[in-house]
C-alpha positions as CSV (number, residue, x, y, z in Angstrom):
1,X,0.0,0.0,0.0
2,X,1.1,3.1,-1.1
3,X,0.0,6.7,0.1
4,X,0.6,10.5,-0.8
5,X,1.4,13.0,2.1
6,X,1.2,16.8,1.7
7,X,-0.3,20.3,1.5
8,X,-0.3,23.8,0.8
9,X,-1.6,25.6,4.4
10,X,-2.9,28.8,5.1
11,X,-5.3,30.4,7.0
12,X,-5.9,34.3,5.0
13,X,-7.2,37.4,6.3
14,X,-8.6,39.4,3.3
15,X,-8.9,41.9,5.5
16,X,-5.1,42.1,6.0
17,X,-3.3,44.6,2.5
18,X,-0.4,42.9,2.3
19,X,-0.5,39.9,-0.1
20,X,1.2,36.2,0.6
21,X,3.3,35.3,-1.3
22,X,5.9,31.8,-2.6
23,X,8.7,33.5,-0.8
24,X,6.2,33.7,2.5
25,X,5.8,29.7,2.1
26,X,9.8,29.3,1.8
27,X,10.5,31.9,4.9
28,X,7.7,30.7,6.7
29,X,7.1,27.8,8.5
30,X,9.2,25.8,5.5
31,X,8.5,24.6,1.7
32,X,9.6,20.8,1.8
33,X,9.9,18.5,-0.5
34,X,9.9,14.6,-1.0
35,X,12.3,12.9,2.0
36,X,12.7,16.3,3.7
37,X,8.8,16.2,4.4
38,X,10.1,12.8,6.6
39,X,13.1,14.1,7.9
40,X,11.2,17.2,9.2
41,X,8.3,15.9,10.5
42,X,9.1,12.7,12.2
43,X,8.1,12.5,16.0
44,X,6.3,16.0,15.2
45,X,3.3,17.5,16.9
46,X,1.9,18.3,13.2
47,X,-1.0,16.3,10.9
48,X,2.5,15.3,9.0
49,X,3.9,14.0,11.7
50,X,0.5,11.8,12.4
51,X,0.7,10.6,8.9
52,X,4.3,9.4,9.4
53,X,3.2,8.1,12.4
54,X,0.1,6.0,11.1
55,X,2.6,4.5,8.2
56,X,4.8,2.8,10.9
57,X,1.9,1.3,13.0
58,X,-0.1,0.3,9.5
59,X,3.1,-0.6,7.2
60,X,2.2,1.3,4.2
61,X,4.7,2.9,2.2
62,X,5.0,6.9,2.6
63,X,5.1,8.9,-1.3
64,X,6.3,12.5,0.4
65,X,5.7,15.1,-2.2
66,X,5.0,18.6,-1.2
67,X,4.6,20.3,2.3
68,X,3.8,24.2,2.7
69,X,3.1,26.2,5.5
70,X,3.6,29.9,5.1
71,X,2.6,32.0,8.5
72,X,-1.1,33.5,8.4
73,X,-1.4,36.8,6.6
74,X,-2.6,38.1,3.5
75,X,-4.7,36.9,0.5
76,X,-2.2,34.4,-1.9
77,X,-1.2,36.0,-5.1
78,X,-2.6,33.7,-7.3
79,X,0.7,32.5,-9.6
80,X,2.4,31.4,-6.6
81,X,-0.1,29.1,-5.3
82,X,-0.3,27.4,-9.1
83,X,3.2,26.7,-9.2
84,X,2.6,25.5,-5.8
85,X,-0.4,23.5,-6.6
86,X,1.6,22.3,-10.3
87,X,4.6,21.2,-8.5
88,X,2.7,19.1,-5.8
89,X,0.4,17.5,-9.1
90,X,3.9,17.3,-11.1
91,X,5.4,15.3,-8.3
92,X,2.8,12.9,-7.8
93,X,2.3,12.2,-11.7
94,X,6.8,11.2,-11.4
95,X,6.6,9.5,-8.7
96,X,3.5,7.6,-10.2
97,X,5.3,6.9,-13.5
98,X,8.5,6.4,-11.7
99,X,6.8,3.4,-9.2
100,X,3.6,2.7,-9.9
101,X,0.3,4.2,-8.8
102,X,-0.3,5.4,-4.9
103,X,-3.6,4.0,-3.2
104,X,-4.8,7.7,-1.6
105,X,-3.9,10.7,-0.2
106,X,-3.3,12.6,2.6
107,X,-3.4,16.1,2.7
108,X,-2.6,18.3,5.6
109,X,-4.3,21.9,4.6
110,X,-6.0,24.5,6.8
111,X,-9.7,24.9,5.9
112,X,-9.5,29.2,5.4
113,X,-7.2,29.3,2.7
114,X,-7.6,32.4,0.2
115,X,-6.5,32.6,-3.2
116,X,-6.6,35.7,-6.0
117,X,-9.7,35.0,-7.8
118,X,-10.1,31.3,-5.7
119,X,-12.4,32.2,-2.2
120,X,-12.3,28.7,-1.7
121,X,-8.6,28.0,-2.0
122,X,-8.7,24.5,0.5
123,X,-11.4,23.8,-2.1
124,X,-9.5,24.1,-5.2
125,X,-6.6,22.8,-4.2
126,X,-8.3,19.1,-3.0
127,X,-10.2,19.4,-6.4
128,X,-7.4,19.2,-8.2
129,X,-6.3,16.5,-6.7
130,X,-9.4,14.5,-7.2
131,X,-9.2,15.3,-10.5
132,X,-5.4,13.5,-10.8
133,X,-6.4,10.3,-8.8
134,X,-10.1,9.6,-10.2
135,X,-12.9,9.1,-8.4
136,X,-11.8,5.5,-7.3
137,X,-8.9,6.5,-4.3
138,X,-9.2,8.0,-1.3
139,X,-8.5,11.6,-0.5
140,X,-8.6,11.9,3.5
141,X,-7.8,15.5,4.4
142,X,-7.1,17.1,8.1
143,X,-7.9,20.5,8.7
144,X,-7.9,23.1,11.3
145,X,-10.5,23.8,13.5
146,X,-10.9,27.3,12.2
147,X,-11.7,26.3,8.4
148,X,-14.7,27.8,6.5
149,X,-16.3,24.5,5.1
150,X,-17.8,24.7,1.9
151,X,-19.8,21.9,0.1
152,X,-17.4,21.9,-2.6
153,X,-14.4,20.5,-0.6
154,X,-16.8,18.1,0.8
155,X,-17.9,16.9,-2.3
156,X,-14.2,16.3,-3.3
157,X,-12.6,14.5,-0.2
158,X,-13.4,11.3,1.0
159,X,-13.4,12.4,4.0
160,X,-12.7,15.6,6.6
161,X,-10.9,15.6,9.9
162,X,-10.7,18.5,11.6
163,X,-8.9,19.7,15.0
164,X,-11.0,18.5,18.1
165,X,-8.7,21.2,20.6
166,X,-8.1,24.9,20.8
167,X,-4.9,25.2,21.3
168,X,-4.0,22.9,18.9
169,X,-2.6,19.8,20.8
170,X,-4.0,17.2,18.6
171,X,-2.8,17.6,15.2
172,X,-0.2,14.7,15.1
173,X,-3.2,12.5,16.7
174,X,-5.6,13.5,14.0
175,X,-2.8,13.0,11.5
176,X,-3.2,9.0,12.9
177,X,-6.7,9.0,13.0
178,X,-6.8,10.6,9.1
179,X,-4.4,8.0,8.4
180,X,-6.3,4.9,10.0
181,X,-9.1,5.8,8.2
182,X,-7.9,6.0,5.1
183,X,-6.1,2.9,5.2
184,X,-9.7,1.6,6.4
185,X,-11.0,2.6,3.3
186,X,-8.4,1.4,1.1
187,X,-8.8,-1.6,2.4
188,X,-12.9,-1.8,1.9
189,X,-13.4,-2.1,5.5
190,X,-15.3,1.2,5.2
191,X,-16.7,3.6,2.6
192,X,-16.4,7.2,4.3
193,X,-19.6,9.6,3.0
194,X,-20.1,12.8,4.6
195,X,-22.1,15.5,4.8
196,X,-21.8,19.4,5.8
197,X,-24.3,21.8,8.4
198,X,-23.2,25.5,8.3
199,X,-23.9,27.8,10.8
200,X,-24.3,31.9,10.5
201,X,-22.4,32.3,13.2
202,X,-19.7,34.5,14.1
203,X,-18.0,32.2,17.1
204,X,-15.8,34.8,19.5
205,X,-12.3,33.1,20.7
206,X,-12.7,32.9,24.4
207,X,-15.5,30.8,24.1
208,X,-13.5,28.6,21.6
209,X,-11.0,27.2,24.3
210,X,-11.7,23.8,24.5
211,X,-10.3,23.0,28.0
212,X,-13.1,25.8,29.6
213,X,-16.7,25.3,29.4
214,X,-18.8,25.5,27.3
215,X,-16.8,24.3,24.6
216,X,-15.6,21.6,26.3
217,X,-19.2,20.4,26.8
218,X,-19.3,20.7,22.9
219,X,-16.1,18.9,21.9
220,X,-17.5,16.0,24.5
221,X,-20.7,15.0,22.4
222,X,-18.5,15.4,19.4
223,X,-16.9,12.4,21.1
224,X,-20.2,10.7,22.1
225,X,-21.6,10.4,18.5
226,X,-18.3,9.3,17.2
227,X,-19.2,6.4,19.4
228,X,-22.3,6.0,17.7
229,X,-22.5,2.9,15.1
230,X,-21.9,3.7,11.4
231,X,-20.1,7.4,12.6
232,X,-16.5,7.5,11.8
233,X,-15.3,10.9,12.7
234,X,-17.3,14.4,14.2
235,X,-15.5,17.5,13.3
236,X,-16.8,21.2,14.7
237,X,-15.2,23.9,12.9
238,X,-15.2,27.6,14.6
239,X,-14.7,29.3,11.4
240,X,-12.3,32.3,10.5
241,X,-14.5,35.5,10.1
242,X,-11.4,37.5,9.0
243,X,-11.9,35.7,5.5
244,X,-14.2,37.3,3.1
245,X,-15.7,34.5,1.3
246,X,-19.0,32.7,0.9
247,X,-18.8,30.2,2.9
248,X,-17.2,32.1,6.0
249,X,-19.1,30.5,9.5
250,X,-19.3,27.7,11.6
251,X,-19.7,24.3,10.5
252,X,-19.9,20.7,11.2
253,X,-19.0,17.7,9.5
254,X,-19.8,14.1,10.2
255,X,-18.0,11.2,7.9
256,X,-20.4,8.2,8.6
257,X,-19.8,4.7,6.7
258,X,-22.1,4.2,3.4
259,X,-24.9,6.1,4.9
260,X,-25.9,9.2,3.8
261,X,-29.2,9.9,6.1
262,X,-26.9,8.8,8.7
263,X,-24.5,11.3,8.3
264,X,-26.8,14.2,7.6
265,X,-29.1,13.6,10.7
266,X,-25.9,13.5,13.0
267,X,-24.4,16.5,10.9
268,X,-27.6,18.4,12.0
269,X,-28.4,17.0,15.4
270,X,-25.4,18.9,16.6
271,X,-25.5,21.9,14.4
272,X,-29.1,22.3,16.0
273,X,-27.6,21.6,19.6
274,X,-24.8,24.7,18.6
275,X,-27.6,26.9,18.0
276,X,-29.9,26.5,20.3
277,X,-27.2,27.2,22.2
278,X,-25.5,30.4,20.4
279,X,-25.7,32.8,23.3
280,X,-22.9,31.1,25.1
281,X,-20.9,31.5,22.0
282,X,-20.5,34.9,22.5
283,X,-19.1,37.2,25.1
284,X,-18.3,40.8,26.0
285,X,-15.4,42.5,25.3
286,X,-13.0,43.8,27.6
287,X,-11.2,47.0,27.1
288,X,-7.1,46.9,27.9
289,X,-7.3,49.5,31.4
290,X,-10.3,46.6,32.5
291,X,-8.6,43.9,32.0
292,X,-5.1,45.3,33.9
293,X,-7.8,46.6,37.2
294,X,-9.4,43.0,36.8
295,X,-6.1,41.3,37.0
296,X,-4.8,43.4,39.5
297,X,-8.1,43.5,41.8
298,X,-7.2,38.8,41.8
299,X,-3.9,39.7,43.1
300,X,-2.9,36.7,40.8
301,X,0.5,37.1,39.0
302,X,1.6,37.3,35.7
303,X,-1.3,39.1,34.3
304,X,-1.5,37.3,30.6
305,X,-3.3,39.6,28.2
306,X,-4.4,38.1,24.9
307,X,-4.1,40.9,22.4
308,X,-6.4,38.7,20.0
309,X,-7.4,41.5,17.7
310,X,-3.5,42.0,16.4
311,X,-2.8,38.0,16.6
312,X,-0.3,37.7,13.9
313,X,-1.3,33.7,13.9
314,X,-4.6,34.9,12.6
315,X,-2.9,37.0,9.6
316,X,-2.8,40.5,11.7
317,X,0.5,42.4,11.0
318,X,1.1,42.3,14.6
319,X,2.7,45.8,14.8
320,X,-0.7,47.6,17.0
321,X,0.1,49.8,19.8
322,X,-2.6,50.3,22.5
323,X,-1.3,47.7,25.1
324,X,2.6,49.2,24.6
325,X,0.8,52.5,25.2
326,X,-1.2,51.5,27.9
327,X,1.7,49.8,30.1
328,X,3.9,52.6,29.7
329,X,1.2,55.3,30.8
330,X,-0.1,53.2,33.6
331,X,4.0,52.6,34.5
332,X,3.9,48.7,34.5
333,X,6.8,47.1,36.1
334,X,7.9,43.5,35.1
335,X,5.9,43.8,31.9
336,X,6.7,42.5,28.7
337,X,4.9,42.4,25.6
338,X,5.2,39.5,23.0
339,X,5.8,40.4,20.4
340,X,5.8,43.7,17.7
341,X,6.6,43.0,14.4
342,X,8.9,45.8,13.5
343,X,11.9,45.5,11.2
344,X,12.8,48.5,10.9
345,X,13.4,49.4,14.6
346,X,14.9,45.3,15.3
347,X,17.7,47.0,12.6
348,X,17.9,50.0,14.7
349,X,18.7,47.9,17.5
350,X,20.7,45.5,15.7
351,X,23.1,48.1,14.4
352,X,23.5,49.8,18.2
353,X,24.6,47.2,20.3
354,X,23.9,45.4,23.3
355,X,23.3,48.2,26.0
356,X,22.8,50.6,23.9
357,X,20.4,53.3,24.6
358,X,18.4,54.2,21.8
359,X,15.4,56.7,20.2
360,X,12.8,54.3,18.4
361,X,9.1,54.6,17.2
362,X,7.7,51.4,17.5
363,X,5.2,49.9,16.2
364,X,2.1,51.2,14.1
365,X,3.6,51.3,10.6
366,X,1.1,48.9,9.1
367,X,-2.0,50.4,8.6
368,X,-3.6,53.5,10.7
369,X,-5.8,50.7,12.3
370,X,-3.2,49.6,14.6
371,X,-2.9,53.3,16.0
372,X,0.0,55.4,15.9
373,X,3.9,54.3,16.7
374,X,4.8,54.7,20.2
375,X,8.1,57.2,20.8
376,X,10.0,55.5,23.3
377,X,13.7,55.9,24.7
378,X,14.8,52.0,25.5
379,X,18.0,49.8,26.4
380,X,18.8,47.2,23.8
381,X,18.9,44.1,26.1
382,X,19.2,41.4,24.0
383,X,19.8,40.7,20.3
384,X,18.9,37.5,18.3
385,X,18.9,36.0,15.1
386,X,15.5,34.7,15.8
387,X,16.6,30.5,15.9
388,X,14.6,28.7,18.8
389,X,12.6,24.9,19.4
390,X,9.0,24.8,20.3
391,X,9.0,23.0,23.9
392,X,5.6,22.3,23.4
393,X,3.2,21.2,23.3
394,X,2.2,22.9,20.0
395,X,5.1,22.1,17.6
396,X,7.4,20.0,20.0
397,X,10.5,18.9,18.4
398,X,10.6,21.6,15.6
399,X,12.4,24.7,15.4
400,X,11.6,28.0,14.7
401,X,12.6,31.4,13.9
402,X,11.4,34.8,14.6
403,X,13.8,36.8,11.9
404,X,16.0,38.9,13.2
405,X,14.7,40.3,16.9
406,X,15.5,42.5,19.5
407,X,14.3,42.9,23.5
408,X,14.0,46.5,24.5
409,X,13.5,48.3,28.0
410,X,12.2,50.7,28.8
411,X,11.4,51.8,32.3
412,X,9.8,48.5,33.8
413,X,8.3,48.0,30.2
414,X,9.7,45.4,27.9
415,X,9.2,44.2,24.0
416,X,10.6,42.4,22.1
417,X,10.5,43.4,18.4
418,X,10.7,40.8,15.3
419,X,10.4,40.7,11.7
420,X,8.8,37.1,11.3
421,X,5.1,37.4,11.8
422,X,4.3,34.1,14.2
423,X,2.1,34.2,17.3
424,X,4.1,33.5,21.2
425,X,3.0,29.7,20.8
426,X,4.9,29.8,24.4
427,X,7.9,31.6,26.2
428,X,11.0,29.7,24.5
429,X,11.8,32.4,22.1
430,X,11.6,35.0,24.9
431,X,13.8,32.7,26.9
432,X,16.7,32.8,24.0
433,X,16.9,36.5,24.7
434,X,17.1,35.9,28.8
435,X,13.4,36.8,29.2
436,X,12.1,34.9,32.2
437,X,8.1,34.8,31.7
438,X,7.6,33.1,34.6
439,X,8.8,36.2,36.5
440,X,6.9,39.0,35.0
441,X,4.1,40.6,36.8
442,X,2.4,41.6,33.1
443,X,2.3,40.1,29.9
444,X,0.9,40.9,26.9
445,X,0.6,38.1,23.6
446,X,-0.3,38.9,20.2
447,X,-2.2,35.5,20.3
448,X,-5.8,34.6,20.9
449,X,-5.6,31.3,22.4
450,X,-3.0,28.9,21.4
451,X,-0.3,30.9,24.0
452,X,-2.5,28.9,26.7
453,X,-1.0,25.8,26.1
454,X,2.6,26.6,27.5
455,X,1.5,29.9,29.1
456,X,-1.5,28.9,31.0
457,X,0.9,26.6,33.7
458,X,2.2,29.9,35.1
459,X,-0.4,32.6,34.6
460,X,-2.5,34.2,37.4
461,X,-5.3,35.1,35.0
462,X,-5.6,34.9,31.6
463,X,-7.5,38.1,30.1
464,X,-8.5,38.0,26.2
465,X,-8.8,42.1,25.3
466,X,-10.1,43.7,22.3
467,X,-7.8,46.6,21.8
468,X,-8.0,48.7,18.8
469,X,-6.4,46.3,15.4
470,X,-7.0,45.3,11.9
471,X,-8.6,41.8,13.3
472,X,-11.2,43.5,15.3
473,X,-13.7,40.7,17.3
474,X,-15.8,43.3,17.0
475,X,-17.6,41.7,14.0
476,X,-20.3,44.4,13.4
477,X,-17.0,46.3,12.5
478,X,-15.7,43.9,9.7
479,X,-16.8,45.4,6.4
480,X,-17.8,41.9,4.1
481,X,-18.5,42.2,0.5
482,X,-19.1,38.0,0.4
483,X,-20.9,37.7,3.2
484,X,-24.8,37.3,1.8
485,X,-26.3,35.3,5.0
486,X,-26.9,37.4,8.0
487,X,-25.3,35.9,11.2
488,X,-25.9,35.5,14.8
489,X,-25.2,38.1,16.9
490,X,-24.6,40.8,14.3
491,X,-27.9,40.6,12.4
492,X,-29.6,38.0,14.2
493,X,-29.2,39.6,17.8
494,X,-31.5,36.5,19.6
């Protein structure tokens, strides 16, 4: 037996200028090709990794032909994903010519992927591969738990498996699960069929954390039907409402075996139990000053504020200013803010000198969204070249980089500038510089959630603020052109 492995990944905020590009798949997370897919992802925390991992227990032969991952941001100019998508199909037909046919697929995509001229980029991308390998052998894809489902890639997959945490924990154990199944399949001890609810509903991020009710009541009778004869996976998908497109919303997809009716009824009996219960989907937002008083009023130290609205994993540029402003006016001590994507004042730093003292504007070169540089007059602390390792749990065992950084004081405020736009998935990179975490009385994250799985061990509270940024979760804000259903609670208020 003989399966595929790869993807192109992205999750796309249209409403983010700057465009993605193949040099953003290269610098980002990594472009890989045939063994190095292996070599890379072996023993990783990542669907890849799950893949690898479900060849060993099963015995079937890995074909490794392309892996992409470029860090969220802007819509993909559209030649660069078709010499992405050309090489992966070019691959495949030469290693098919080369060896002999493969029995299915695996692909490890993200499920909000935006192309110029393609809304449903996930979409297009499967269909093309379904169009290779006939209708005859398997596609079984894994996807995020923030896709925007459409009925176009469920019509061309065999099957969907999407993230069942938030963080995401899980994706080298939904890589084995993709890969059980589809061996299942190959071997006719299954027929996967699926089917697709979607739900006008804009889902806000503290309410997505799956160890904290009342998601985790959600993700459990996920479980429950999966235990249900004839169900072979449950997937709930948030959704990413930063993407413009159609079929932007929450979803759910059940993969039952040869039975349609069986599917759909499960498909709906839990999109009518999210519904019913969309009030506890949502929750107020909570200005930057409230959150400090609220934190400060426990007495529980760090303070970890989730600056979700300029999460540079979500595609925001990451460079907004109102929590920098905020710590410095209120004098913060032992606060740190992680991090500002700013090149031009990491050169500044850079060409100063450890222990410098320096004049820089950081922050707020973007767009006039994320509010206006902040003048400040800091200490270079530390410098870096931006090389680290995940410690986990998301991404244990790989390696990462920042680009080049810097960690500036100021007073008792700290930040460390970058140029590589990735979300604090935990303190490790701050630790390269000398940055103790655990020590710090404030913190501030350009993350909305997935920081909790390292961060959460330490924190006192844990605060998600909407200060002012491009990926407002304000969604009455968000102007969509795509967007033709009306959604709970911006139009539908009850």
């Amino acid at each position: 037996m003989r399966i595929a492995i790869g993807g192109i990944s992205h999750e796309t905020s249209t409403f983010v200028k700057t465009p993605t590009t193949l040099k953003d798949f290269e610098s980002g997370f990594g472009l890989f090709r045939g063994q190095q897919i292996i070599d890379r992802f072996t023993g990783a925390n990542i669907c890849a990794g799950g893949f690898i991992d479900g060849a060993n227990k099963h015995g079937f032969e890995i074909v490794p032909l392309l892996w992409t991952f470029a860090y969220p941001s802007g819509v993909i100019v559209r030649d660069d994903y078709e010499l992405l998508k050309s090489e992966f199909l070019r691959r495949l037909q030469d290693e098919e010519a080369a060896r002999g046919p493969v029995d299915g697929v695996l692909l490890d995509l993200h499920g909000a992927m935006v192309v110029e001229g393609i809304d449903d980029g996930d979409g297009d991308f499967i269909a093309a591969v379904r169009e290779f390998v006939g209708a005859d052998r398997p596609i079984v894809v894994t996807h995020d738990l923030h896709g925007n489902h459409s009925q176009h890639r469920v019509e061309q997959a065999d099957a969907i498996i999407g993230f069942d945490t938030y963080p995401h924990v899980d994706m080298a154990e939904r890589g084995r699960e993709a890969a059980d199944l589809i061996v299942a399949t190959i071997r006719g001890d299954v027929r996967p069929v699926m089917a697709l609810r979607q739900l006008p509903l804009f889902w806000n991020v503290p309410c997505q954390v799956t160890a904290l009710s009342p998601m985790s009541e959600l993700i459990r009778r996920a479980h429950e039907l999966e235990t249900r004869a004839g169900i072979l996976s449950v997937t709930v998908a948030t959704g990413f409402p930063w993407a413009d497109v159609p079929d932007m919303g929450a979803s759910v997809i059940v993969v039952a075996d040869n039975d349609d009716a069986l599917a759909r009824a499960t498909a709906d009996e839990l999109g009518d139990w999210i519904w019913e219960n969309r009030q506890r989907w949502s929750c107020a937002p909570v200005s930057v000053v409230e959150a400090i008083e609220r934190g400060e009023s426990g007495g529980q130290f760090p303070i970890v504020l989730a600056d979700h609205a300029d999460n540079t994993g979500g595609g925001s540029p990451g460079d907004s200013t109102e929590v920098l402003r905020t710590f410095i006016e209120r004098k913060l001590s032992d606060a740190v803010i992680l991090y500002i994507v700013d090149p031009e004042v990491v050169e500044q730093a850079h060409a100063a000198g450890v222990g410098s003292q320096i004049a820089v504007s950081v922050g707020g070169k973007s767009d006039p969204v994320q509010g206006p540089p902040v003048e400040m007059d800091v200490r270079v602390m530390a410098l870096s070249d931006g090389d680290f390792t995940y410690d986990g749990p998301m991404y244990a065992g790989l390696t990462g980089n920042m680009g080049r950084s810097a960690w500036l004081q100021q007073d008792g405020a700290s930040v460390v500038v970058v140029t590589a736009h990735e979300q604090p998935l935990g303190p490790a990179f701050a630790r390269t510089l000398g940055i103790e975490c655990e020590r710090m009385r404030y913190i501030a994250v350009k993350s909305a959630a997935h920081f909790r799985a390292s961060f959460e061990r330490f924190a006192g509270v844990i605060i998600n603020v909407d200060a002012q940024a491009i990926q407002t979760h304000d969604f009455a804000k968000l102007k969509y052109h795509k967007r033709h259903r009306e959604f709970f609670p911006v139009e539908i208020t009850s």
